[in-house]
N, C-alpha and C positions, 0 to 999 in steps of 0.2 A: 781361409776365407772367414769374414765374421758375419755377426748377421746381427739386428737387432731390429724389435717391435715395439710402434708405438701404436696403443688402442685408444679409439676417440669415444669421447663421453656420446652421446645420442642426438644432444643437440651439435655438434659438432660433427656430426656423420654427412657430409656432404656425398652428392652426385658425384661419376666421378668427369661428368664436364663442368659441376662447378668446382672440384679440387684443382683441375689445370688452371682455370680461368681464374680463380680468385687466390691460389698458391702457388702452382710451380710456375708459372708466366711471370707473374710479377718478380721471382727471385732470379729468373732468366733475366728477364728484362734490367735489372738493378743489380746483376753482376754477380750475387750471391755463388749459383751455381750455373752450369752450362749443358742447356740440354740436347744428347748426342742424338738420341734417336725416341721414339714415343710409336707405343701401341695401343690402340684405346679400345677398347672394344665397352659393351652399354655395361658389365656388372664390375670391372677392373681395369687397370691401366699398367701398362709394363714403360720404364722408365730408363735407360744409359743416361745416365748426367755424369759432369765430370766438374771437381772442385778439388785445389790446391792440390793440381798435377798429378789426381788418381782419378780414378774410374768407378761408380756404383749403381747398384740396380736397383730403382724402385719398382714395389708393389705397391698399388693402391687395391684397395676394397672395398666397399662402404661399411664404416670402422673399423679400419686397421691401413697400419702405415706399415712395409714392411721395408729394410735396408738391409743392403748384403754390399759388402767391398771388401777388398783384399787389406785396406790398410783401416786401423784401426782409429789411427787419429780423424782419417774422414770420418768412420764412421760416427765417430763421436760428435762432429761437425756438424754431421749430416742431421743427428738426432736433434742437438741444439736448436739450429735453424727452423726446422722444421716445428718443434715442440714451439718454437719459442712464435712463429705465424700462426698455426693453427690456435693459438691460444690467444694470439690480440685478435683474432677473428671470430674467437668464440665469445670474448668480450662486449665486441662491438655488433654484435650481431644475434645473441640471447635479449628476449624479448617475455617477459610477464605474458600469461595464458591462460584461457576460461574455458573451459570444456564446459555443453551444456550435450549430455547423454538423454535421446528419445528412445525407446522400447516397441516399436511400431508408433503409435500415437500419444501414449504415455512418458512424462518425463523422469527419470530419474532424479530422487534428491537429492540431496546433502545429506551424508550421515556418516557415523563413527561409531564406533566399539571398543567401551575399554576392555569387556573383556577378550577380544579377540586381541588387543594392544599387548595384554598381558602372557597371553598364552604365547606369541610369538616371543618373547624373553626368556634366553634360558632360563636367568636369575627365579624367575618367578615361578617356573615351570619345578625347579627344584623347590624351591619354598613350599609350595601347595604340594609337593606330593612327600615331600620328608614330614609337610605335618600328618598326611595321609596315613606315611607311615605308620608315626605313632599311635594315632588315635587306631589303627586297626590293630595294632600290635597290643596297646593297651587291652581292648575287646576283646583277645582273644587269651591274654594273660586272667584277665578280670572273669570268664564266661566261660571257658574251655581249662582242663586239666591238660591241656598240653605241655612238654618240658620248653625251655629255656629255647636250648637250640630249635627244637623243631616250631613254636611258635617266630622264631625270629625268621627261618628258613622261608615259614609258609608267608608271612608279612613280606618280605623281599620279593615272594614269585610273584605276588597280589598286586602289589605299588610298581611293579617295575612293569607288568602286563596294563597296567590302569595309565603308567608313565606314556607308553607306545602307543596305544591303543586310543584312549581318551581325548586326548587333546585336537586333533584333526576334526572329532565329531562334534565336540563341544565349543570348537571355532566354528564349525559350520551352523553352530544352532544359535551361534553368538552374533553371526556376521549379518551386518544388516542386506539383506541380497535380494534382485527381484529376476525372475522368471522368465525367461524370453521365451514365446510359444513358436513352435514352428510355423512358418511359415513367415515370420514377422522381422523385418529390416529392421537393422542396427543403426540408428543414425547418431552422429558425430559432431556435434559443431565447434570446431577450433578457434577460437576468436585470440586473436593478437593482440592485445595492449599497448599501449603507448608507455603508460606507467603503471604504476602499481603500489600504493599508498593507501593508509587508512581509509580517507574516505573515499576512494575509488575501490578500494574492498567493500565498504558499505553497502555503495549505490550498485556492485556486479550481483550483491547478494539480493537485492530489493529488486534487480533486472531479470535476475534470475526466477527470483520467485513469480514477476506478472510476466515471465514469457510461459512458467508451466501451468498456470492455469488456463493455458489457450490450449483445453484438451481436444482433440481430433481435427486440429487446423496440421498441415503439412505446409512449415515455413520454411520459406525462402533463406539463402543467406542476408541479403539487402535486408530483407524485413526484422530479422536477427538483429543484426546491425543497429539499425532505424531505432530497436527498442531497447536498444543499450544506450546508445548516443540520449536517448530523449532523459534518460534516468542519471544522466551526466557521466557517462564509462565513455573513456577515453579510445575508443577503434582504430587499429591498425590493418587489421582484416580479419573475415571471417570465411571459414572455409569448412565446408559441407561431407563427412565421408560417412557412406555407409558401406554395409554388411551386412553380407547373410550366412551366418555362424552356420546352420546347420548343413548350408549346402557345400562347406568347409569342410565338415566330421563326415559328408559323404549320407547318401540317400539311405543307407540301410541303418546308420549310427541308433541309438538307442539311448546315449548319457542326454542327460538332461542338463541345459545349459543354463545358469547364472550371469546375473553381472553387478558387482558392488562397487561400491566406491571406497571401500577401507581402504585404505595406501597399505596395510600391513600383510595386505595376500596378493602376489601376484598370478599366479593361477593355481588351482588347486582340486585335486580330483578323489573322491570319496566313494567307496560302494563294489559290494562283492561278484558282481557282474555289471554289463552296460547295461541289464534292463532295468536295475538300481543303481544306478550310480547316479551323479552330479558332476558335475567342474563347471567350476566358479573361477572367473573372470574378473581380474579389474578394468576398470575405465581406462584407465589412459593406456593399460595396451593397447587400445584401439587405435590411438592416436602414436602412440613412441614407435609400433611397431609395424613392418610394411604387410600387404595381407599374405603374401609368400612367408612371411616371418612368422606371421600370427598361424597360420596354418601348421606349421610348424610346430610348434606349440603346443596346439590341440590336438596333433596327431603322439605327439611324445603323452601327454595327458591320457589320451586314448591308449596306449600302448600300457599304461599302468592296472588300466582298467580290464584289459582283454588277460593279462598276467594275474589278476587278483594280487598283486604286490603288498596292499595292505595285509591279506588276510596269510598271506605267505610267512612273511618279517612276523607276524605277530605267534604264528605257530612257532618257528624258531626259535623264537625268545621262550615260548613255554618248552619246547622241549630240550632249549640247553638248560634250563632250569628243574625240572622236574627228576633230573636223575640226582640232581642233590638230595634227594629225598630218600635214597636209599643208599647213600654211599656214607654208611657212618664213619669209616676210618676217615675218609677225607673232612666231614662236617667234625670231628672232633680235634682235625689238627688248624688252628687259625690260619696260618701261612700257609696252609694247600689251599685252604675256601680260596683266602685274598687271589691266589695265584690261578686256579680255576676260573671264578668271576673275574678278572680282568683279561685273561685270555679270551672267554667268549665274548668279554665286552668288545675287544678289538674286533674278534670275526663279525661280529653284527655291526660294528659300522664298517666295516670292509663289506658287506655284504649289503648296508644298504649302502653302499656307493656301487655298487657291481651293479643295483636295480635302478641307479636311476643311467647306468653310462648304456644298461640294455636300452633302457626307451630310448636314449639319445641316437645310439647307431637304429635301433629299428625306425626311427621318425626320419633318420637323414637318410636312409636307404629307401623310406615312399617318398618325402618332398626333398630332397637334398640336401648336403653336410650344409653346402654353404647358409642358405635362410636360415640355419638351425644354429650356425656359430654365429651369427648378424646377429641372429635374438640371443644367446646366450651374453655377447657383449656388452650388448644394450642393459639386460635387466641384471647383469652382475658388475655394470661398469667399476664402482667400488671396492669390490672386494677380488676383480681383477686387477685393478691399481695396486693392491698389496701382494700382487705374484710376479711384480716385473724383475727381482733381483732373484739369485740363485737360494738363499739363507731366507728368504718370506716364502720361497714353493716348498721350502725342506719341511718349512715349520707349521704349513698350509697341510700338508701331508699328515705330521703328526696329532695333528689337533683331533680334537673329538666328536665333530662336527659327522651325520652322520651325511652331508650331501657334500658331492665329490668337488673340490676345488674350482673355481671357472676356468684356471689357465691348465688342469688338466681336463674336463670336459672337452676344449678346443685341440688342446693336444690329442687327446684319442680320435676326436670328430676327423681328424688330416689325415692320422696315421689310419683309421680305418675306415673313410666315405665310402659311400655305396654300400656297405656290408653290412649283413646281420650277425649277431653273435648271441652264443650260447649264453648264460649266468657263468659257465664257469669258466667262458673266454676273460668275460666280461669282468671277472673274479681276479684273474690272471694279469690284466692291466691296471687293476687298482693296484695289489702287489705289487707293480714293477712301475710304480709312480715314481720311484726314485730315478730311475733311467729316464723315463720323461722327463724331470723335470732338470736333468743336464742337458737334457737334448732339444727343451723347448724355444730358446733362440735360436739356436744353433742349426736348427737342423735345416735341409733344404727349401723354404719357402719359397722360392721362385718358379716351384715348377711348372705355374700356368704361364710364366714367359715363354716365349718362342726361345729355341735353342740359338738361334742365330744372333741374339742381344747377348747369351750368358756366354757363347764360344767368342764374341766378339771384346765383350769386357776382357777377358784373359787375365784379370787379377794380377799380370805381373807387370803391361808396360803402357804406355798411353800415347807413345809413339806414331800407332796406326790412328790413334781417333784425334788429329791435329784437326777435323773441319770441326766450327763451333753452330754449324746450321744446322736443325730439327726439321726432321720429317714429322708426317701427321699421318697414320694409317689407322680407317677407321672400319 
């Protein structure tokens, strides 16, 4: 049996009665392929179709296409055809978008951060703290009778604790971000475009700016609309969603919630308990993401925060470091240091990949694996594009990244839904990423079909499935 996955970008995530309606019908209909049997139910759809005289099963989900056949050349077929619709429909059917974010009564601006632009680049992250380095290395050459090795030692523990630690707070003090008080609705206005050209950017930004000076008015969509239209914005439509964030994190919750509009943080959560803590928020989650999705989200957030995972990760790091302080044989041979520090460097990012695959399974075992792999899809769609081949997950593995791949996040979210896990379960499946990542096509993806589609395919003949008429069970 083969199997293969294809993940759809966001805008591309249809219903899955507009996936029959706008995809597999019309390739029914025009001969493509031929649909044996259909199960539809509201969050997935199980599929028998049959093309060039073999038999295969579709999974749908909102984003993710999954195929399984006995014969390869369909499969390849299958993927083709498929990749090759949903893409002239993402085409024809992606539309320019204005988000205008209210705060209860207050609107959200327009703003940006280079320094939080900057701190998100590793390039730069190294830069700023190798100069770190030296200038404290210098200071303590220049001020302190320290020797050689041991001011080099203690500059290393310093820069590499300032490396981990730093950055997260200094984005948070960077990021331009405003405060949602409780009690107070999240509102959303999506407005559609027609086009999207300079000077329809212009006139969205000047529409922009006289609808937020209408403080303490609660508009309508129409009236939205009406004040784009009159400022020359082109409207397609405008659509209204709100939220109540806090009653999301649940009645007792205690972080303190954000919401900015940097594009360079999609959510992020800071503080050594929830009675100080924060998670910060961007805008268009609101809108990319379903509110089972966003919940999701903020409960994995929340899960970091009940763990103290900053302040965990950053002990670690001082205490693989600080026994170099007394192992002179080791500090005196180079090649033991190098091999020392790169061994721990590995376990800390093995370790922060362990902390974020905990919150993953603890957030999908209160709201569900599935919302939780939707949104992992959604806000990793890119850098899951580079894990579809077997030699980009190897390589996805090895990198130095210390957050866990997305096609392994979605691989552990399958293999362990509902469950909670220890740090050194969770420790255990980072390890054994390489077995995942043979097994992450491959492996059984059908098993919310009913048994009676997969015992009926029987992957080896297509004899019994001569009728070419669908059923519809819904």
């Amino acid at each position: 049996m083969y199997a293969k996955r294809l993940f759809l970008p966001p805008i591309c995530s249809h219903r899955v009665e507009d996936f029959l309606e706008s995809i597999i019908f019309p390739l029914h209909e025009s001969g493509s392929l031929t649909i044996l049997k259909i199960l539809a139910q509201r969050n997935y759809a199980c599929l028998l179709v049959s093309t060039s005289g073999a038999t295969a099963l579709l999974r749908y989900t909102p984003g993710e296409v999954s195929i399984t056949s006995g014969s390869k050349q369909v499969l390849r077929s299958l993927h083709r055809l498929l990749l090759r619709k949903i893409s002239e429909l993402c085409r024809h059917g992606s539309s320019p978008e204005l988000l205008l974010v209210f705060i209860g009564e207050n609107p959200l601006p327009d703003a940006e951060s280079r320094v939080a632009a900057a701190l998100t680049r590793s390039g730069a992250r190294v830069a700023i703290f190798s100069a770190f380095f030296i200038a404290f290395h210098w200071f303590l050459s220049s001020f302190t009778r320290l020797d050689l090795a041991l001011g080099m030692l203690l500059s290393l523990v310093v820069t590499t604790l300032a490396a981990v630690a730093l950055p997260p707070y200094l984005m948070l003090r960077a990021l331009p971000r405003w405060r949602v008080p409780r009690g107070q609705m999240v509102r959303v206005y999506k407005v559609v475009l027609e086009r999207l050209d300079d000077e329809v950017y212009t006139a969205a930004l000047l529409a922009k700016a006289s609808i937020s000076k209408r403080r303490g008015a609660y508009l309508r969509p129409d009236e939205v609309r009406r004040v784009l239209e009159e400022w020359g914005v082109p409207v397609r439509e405008v659509k209204l969603l709100e939220y109540d964030l806090y009653r999301m994190l649940g009645d007792g919750e205690r972080a303190v919630l954000y919401i900015t509009p940097v594009p360079e943080v999609t959510a992020l959560s800071l503080g050594f308990a929830r009675r100080f803590s924060s998670i910060v928020l961007n805008a268009e989650l609101l809108v990319d993401l379903e509110p089972d999705e966003l919940s999701a989200v903020l409960e994995h957030e929340l899960e970091h925060l009940d763990r103290r995972d900053t302040v965990f990760l950053a002990l670690m790091l001082v205490l693989g470091l600080v026994p170099l302080a007394f192992a002179n044989p080791l500090a005196a041979h180079a090649s033991a240091l190098v091999a020392y520090l790169a061994a721990y460097a590995v376990f800390l990012i093995l370790l922060s990949r362990a902390v974020e695959v905990r919150a993953d399974l603890a957030a999908a075992a209160r709201k569900g694996a599935e919302p939780l792999k939707r949104a992992v899809i959604k806000l990793e769609y890119p850098e899951l594009l580079r894990g579809t081949s077997l030699r980009s997950r190897v390589l996805s593995i090895l990198s130095l990244s210390p957050q866990p791949p997305a096609w392994l996040r979605i691989a552990i979210l399958e293999k362990h839904a509902g469950k909670r896990c220890s740090l050194l379960q969770a420790l255990l499946a980072n390890v054994l990423a390489l077995k995942l990542a043979l097994e992450f096509d491959c492996r059984p993806i059908t098993r919310t079909c009913p048994d009676s589609l997969t015992q009926e395919a029987g992957w080896r003949s297509v004899a019994a499935l001569s009728s070419t008429s669908y059923s519809r069970n819904t």
